[in-house]
PDB file as gemmi writes it, atoms N, CA and C in Angstrom:
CRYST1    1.000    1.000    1.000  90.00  90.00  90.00 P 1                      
ATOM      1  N   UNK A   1      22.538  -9.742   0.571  1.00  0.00           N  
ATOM      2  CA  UNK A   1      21.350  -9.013   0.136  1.00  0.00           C  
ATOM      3  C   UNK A   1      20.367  -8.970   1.307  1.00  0.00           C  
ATOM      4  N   UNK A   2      20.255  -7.833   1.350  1.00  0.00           N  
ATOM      5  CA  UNK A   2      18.666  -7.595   2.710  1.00  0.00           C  
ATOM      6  C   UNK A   2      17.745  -8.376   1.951  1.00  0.00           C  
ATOM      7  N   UNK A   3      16.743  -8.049   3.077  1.00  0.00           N  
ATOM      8  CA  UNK A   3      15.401  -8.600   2.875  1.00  0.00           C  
ATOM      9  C   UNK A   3      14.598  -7.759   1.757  1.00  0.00           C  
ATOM     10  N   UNK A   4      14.802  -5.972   2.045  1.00  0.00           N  
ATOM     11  CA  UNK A   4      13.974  -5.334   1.134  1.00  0.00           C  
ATOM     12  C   UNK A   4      14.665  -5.345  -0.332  1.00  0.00           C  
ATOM     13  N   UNK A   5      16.017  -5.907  -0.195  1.00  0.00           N  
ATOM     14  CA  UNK A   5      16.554  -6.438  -1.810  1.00  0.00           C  
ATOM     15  C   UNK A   5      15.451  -7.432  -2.827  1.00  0.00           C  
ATOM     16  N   UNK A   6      15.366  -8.167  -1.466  1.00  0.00           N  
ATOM     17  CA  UNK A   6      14.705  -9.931  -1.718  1.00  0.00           C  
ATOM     18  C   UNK A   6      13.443  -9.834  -2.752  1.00  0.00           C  
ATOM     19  N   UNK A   7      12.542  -8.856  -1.137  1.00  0.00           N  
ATOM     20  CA  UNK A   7      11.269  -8.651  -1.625  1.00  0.00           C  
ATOM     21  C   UNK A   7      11.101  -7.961  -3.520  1.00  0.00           C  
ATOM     22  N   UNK A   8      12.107  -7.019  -3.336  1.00  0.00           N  
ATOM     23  CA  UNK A   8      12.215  -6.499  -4.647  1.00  0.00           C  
ATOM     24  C   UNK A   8      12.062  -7.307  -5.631  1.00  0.00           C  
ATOM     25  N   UNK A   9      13.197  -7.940  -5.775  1.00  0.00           N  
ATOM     26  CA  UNK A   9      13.868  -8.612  -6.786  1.00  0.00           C  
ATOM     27  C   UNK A   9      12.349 -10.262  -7.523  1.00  0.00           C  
ATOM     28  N   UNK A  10      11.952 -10.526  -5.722  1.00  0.00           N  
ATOM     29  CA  UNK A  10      10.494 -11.454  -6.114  1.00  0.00           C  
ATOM     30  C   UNK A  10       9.737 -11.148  -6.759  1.00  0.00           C  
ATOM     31  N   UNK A  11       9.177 -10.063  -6.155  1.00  0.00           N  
ATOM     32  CA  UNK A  11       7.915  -9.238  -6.810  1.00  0.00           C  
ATOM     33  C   UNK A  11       8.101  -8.319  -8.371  1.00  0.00           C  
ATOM     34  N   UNK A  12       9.539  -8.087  -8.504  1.00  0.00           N  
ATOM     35  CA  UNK A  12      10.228  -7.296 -10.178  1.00  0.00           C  
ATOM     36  C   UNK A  12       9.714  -9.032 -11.089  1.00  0.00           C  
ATOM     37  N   UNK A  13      10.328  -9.509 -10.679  1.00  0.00           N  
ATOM     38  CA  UNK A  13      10.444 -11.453 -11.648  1.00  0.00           C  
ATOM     39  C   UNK A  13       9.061 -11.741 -11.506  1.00  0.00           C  
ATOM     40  N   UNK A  14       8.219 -11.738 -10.493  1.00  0.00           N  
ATOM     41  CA  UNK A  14       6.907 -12.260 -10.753  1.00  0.00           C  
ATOM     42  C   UNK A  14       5.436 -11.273 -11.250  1.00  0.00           C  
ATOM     43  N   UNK A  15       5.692  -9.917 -11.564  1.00  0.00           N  
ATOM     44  CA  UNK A  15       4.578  -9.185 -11.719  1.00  0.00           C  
ATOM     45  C   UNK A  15       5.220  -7.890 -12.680  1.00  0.00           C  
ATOM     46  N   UNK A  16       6.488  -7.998 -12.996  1.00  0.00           N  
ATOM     47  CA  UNK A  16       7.100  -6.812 -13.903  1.00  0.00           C  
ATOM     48  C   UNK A  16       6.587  -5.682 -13.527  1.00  0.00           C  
ATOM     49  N   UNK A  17       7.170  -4.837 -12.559  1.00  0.00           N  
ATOM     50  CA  UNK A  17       6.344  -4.060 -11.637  1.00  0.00           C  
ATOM     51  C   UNK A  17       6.144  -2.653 -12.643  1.00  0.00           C  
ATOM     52  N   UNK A  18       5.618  -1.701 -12.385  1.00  0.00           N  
ATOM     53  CA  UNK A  18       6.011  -0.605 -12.755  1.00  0.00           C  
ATOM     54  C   UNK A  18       5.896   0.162 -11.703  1.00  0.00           C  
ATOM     55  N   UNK A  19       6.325  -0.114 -10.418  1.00  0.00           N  
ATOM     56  CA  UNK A  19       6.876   0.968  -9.358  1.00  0.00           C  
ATOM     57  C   UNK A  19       6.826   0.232  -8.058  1.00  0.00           C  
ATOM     58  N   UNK A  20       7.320   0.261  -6.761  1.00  0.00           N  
ATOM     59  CA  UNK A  20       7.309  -0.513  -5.894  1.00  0.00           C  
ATOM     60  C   UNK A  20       7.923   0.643  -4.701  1.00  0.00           C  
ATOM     61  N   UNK A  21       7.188   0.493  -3.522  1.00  0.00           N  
ATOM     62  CA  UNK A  21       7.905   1.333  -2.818  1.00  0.00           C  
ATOM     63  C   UNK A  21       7.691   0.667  -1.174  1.00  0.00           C  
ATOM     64  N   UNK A  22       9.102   0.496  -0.997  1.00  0.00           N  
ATOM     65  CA  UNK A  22       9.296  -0.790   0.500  1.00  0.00           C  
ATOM     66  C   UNK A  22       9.721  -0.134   1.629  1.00  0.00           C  
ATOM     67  N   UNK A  23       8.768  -0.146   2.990  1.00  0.00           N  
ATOM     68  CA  UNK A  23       9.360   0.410   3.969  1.00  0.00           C  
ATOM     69  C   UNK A  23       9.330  -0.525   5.055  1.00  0.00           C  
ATOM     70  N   UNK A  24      10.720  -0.792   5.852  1.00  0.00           N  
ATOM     71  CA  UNK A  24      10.916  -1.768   6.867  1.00  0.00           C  
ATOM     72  C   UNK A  24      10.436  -0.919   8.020  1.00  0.00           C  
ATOM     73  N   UNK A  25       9.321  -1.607   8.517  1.00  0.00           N  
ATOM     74  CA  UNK A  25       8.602  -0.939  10.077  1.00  0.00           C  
ATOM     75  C   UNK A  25       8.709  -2.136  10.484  1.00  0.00           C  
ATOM     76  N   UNK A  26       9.823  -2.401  10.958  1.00  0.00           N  
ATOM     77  CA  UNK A  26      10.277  -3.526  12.405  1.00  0.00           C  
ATOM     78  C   UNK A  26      10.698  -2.342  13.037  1.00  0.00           C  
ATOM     79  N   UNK A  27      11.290  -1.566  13.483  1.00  0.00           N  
ATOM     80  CA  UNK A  27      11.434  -0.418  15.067  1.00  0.00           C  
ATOM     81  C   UNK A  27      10.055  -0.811  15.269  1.00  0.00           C  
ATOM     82  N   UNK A  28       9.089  -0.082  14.745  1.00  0.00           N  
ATOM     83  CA  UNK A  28       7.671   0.171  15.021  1.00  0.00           C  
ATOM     84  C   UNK A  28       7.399  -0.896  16.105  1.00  0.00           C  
ATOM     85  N   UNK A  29       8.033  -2.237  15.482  1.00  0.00           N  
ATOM     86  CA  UNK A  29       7.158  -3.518  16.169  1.00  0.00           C  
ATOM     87  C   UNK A  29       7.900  -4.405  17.634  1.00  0.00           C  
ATOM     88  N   UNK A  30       9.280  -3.455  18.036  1.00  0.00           N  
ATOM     89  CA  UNK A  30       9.947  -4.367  18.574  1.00  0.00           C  
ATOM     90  C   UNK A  30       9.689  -4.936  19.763  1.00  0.00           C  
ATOM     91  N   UNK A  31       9.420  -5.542  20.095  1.00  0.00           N  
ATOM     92  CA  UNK A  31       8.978  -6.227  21.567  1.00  0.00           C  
ATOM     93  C   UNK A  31       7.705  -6.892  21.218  1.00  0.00           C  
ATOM     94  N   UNK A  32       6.915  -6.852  19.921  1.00  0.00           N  
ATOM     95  CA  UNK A  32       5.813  -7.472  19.602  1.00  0.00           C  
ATOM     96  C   UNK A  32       6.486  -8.613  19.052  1.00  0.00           C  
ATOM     97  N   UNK A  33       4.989  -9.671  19.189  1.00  0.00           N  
ATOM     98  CA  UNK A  33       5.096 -10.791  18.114  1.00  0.00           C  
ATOM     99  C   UNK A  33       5.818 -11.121  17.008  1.00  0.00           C  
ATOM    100  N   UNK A  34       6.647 -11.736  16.591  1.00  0.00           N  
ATOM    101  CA  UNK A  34       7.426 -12.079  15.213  1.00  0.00           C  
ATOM    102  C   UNK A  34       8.632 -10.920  15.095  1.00  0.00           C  
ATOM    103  N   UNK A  35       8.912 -10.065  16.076  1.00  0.00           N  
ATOM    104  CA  UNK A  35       9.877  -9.610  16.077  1.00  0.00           C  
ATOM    105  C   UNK A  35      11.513  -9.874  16.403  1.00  0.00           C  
ATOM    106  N   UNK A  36      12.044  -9.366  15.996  1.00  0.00           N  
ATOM    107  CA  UNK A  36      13.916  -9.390  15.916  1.00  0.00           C  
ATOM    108  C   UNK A  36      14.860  -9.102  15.867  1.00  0.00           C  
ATOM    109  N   UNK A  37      15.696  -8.697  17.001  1.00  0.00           N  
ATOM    110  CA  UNK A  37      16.627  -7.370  16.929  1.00  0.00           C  
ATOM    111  C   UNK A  37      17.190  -6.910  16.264  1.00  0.00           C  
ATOM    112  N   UNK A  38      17.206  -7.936  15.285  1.00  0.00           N  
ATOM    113  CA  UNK A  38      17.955  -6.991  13.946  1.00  0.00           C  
ATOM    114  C   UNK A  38      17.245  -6.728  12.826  1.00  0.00           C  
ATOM    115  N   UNK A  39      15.432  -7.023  12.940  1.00  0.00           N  
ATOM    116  CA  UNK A  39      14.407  -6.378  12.368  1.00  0.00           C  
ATOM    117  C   UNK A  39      14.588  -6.830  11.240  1.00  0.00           C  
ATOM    118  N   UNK A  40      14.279  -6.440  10.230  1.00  0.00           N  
ATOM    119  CA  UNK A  40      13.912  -6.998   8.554  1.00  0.00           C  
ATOM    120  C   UNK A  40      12.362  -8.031   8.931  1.00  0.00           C  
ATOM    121  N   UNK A  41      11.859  -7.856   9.811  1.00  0.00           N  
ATOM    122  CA  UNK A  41      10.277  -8.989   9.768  1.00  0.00           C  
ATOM    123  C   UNK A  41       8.988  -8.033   9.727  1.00  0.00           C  
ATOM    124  N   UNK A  42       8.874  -6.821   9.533  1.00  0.00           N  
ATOM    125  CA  UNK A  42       7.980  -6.327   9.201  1.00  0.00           C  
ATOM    126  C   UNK A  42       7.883  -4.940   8.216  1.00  0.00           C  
ATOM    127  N   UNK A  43       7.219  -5.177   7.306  1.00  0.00           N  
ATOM    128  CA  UNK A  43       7.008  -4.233   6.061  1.00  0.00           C  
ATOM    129  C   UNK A  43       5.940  -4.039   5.987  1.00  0.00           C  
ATOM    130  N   UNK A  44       5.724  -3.358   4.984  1.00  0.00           N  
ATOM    131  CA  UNK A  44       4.905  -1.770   4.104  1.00  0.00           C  
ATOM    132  C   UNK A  44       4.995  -1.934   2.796  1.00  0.00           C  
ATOM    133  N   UNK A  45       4.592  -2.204   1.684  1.00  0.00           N  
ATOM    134  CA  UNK A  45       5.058  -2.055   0.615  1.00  0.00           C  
ATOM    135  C   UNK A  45       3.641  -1.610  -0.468  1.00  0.00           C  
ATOM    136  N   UNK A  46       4.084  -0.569  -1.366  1.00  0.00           N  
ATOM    137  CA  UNK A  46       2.798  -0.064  -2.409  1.00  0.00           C  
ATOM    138  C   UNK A  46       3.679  -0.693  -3.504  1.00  0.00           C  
ATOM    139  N   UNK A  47       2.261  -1.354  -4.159  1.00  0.00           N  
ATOM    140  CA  UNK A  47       3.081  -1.883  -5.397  1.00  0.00           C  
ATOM    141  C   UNK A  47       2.173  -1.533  -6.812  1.00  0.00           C  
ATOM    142  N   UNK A  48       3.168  -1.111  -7.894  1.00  0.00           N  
ATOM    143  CA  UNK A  48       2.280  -1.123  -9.051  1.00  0.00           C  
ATOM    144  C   UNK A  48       2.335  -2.007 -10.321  1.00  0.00           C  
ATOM    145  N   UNK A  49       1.257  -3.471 -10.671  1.00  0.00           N  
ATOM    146  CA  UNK A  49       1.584  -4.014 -11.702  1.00  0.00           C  
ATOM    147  C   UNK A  49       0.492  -3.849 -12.708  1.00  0.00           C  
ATOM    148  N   UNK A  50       0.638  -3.839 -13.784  1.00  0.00           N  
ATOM    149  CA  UNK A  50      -0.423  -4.470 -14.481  1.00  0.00           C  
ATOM    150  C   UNK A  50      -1.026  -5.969 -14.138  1.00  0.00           C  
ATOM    151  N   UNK A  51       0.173  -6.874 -13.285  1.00  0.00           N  
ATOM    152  CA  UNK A  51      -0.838  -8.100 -13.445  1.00  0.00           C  
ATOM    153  C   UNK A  51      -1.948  -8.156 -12.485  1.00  0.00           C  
ATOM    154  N   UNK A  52      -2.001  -6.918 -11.809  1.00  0.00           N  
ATOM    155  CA  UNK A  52      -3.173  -6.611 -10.577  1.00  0.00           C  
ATOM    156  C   UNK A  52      -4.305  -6.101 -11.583  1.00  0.00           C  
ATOM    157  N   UNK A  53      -4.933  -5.997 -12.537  1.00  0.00           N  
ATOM    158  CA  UNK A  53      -5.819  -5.380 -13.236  1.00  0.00           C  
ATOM    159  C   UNK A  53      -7.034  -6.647 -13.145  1.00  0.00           C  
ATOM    160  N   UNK A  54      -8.149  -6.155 -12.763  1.00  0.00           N  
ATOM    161  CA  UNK A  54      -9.114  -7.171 -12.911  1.00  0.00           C  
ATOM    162  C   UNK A  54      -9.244  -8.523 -11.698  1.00  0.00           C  
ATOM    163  N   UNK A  55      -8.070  -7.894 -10.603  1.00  0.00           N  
ATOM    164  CA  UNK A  55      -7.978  -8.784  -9.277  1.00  0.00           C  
ATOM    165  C   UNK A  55      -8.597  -8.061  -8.234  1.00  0.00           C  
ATOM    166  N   UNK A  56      -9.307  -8.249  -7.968  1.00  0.00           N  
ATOM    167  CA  UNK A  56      -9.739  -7.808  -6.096  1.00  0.00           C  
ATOM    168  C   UNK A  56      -8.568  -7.905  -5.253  1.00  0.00           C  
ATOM    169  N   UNK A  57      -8.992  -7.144  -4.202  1.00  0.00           N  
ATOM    170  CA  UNK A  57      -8.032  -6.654  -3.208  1.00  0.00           C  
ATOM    171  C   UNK A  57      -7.149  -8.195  -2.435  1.00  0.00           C  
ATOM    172  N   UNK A  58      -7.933  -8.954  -2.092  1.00  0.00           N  
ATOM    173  CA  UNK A  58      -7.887 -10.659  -1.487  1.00  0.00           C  
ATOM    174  C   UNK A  58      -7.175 -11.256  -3.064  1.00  0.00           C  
ATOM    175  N   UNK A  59      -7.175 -11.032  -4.238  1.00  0.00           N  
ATOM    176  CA  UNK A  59      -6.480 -11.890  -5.014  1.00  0.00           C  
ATOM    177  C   UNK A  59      -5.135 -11.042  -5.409  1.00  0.00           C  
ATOM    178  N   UNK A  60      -4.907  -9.593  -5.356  1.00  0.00           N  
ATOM    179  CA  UNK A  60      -3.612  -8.933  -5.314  1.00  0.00           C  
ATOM    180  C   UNK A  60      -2.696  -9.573  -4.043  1.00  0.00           C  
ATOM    181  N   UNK A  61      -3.427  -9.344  -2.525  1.00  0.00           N  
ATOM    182  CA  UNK A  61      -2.479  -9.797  -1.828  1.00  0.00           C  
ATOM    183  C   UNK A  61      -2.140 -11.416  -1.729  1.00  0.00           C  
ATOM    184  N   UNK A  62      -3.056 -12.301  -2.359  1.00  0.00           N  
ATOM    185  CA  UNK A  62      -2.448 -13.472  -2.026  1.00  0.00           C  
ATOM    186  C   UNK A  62      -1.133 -13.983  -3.629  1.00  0.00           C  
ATOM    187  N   UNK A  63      -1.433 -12.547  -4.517  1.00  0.00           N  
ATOM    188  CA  UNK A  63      -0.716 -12.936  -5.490  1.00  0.00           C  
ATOM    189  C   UNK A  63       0.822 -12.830  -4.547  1.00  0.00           C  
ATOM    190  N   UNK A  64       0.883 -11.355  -4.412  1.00  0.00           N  
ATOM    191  CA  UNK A  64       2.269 -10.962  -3.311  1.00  0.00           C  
ATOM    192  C   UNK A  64       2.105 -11.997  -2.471  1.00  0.00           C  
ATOM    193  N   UNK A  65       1.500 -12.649  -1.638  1.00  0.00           N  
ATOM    194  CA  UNK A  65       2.061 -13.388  -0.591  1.00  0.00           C  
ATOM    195  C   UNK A  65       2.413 -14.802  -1.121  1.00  0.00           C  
ATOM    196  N   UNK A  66       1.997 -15.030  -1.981  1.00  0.00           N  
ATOM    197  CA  UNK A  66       2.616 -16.315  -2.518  1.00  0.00           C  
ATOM    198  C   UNK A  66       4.311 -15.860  -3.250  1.00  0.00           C  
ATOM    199  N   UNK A  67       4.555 -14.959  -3.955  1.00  0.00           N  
ATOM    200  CA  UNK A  67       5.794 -14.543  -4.293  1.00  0.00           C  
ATOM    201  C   UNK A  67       6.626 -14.287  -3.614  1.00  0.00           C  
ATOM    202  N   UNK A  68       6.125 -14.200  -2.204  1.00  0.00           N  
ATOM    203  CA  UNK A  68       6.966 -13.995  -1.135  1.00  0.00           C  
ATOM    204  C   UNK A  68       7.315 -15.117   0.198  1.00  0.00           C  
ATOM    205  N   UNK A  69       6.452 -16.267  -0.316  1.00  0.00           N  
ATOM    206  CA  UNK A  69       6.740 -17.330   0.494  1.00  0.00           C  
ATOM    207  C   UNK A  69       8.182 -17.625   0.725  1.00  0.00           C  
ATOM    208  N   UNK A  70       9.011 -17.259  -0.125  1.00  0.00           N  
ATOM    209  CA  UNK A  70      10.334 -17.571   1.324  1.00  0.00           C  
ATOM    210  C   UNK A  70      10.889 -16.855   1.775  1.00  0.00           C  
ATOM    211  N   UNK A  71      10.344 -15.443   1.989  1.00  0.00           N  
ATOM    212  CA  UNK A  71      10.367 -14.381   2.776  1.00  0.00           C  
ATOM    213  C   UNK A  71       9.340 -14.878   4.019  1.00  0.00           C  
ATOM    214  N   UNK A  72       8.541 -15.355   3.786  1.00  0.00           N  
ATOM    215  CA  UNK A  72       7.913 -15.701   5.089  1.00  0.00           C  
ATOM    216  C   UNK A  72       8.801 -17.023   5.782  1.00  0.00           C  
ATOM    217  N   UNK A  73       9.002 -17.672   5.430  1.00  0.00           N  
ATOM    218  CA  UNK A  73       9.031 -19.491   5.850  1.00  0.00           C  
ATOM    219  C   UNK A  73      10.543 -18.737   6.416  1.00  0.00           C  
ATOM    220  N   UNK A  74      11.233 -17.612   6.173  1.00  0.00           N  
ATOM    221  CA  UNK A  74      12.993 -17.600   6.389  1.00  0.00           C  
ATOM    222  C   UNK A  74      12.798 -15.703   7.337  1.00  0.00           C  
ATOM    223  N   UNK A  75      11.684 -15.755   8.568  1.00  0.00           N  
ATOM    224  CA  UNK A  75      11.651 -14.528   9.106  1.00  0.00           C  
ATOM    225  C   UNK A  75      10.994 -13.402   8.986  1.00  0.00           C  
ATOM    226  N   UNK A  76      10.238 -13.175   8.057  1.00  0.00           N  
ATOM    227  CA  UNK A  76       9.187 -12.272   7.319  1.00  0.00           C  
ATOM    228  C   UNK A  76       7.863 -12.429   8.091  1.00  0.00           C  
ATOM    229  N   UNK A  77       7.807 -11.481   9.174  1.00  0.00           N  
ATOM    230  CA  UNK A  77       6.458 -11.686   9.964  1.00  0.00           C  
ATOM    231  C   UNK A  77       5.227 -10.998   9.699  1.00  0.00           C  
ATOM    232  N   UNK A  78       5.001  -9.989   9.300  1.00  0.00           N  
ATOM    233  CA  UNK A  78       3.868  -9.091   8.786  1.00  0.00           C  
ATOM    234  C   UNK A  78       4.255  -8.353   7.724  1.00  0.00           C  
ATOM    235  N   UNK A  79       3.476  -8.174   6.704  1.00  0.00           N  
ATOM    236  CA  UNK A  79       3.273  -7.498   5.347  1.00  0.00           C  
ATOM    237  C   UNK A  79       1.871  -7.049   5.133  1.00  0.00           C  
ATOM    238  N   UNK A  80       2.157  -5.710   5.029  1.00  0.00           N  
ATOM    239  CA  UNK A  80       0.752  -4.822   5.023  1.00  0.00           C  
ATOM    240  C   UNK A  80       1.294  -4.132   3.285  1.00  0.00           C  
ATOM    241  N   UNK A  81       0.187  -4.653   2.842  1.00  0.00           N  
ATOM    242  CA  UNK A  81       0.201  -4.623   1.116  1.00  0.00           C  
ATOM    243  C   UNK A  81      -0.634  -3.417   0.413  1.00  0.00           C  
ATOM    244  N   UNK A  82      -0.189  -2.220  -0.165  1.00  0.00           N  
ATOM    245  CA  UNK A  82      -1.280  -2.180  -0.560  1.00  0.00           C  
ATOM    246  C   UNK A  82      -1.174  -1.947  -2.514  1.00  0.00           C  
ATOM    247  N   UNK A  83      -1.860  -2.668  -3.445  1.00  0.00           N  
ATOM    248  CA  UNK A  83      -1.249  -2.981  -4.615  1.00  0.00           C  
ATOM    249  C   UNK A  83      -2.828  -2.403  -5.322  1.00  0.00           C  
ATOM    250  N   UNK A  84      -1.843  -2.142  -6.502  1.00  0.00           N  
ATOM    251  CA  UNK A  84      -2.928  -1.030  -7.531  1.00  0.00           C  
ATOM    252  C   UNK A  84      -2.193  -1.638  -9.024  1.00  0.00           C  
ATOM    253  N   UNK A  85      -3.210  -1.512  -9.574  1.00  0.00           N  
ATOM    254  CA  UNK A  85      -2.954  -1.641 -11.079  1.00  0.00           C  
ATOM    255  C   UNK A  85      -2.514  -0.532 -11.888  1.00  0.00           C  
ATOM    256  N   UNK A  86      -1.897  -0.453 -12.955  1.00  0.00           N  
ATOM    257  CA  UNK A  86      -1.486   1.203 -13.712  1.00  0.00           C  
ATOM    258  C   UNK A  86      -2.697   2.182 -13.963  1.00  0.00           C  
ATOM    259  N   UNK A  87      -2.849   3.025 -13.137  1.00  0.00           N  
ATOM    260  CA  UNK A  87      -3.614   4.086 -13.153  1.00  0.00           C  
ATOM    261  C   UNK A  87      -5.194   4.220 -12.261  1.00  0.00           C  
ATOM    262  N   UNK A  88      -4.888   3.425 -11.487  1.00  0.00           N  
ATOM    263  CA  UNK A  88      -5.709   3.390  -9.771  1.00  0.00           C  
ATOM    264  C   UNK A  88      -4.622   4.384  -9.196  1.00  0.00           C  
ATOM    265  N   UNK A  89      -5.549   4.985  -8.502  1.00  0.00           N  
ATOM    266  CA  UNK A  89      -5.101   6.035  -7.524  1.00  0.00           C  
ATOM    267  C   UNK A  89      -4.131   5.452  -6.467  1.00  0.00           C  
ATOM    268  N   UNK A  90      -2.899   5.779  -6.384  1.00  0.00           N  
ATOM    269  CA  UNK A  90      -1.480   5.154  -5.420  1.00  0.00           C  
ATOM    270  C   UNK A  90      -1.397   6.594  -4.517  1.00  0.00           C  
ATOM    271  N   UNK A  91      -2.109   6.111  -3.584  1.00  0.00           N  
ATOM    272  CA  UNK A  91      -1.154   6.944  -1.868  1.00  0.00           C  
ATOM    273  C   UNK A  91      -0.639   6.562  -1.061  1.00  0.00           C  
TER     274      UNK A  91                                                      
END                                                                             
């Protein structure tokens, strides 16, 4: 299983998503910091839960970054988040 399996499958089990959309931008980063030739260490991801309703922007992403702690601790170098509740405007 890839990484953008991983991320999936964390974030489906911890927030019952209703939409998720994952893009691996490691090309973007290669020769930078936390990078790896065979990439999977940097993402993109829009996410939609209800359990984001009534969270600020700083308590959505530390919800995702805690669900994703062993995506980080096992190669996962940057995650640029951006998470909405059902029926906030998603671009």
């Amino acid at each position: 299983m890839n990484r953008a399996e991983r991320i999936r499958n964390a974030l489906d089990a911890g927030l019952s998503l209703e939409s998720l959309r994952i893009e691996d931008d490691s090309a973007r980063h290669a020769g930078h910091a936390g990078a790896q030739p065979g990439g999977e260490t940097h993402f993109n991801i829009v996410v939609v839960s209800a359990a984001f309703a009534g969270l600020n922007r700083v308590a959505r992403q530390r919800l995702v970054n805690d669900l994703l702690a062993d995506e980080f601790a096992t190669g996962l170098h940057a995650l640029s988040v951006r998470a909405h509740a059902p029926g906030e405007v998603v671009s």
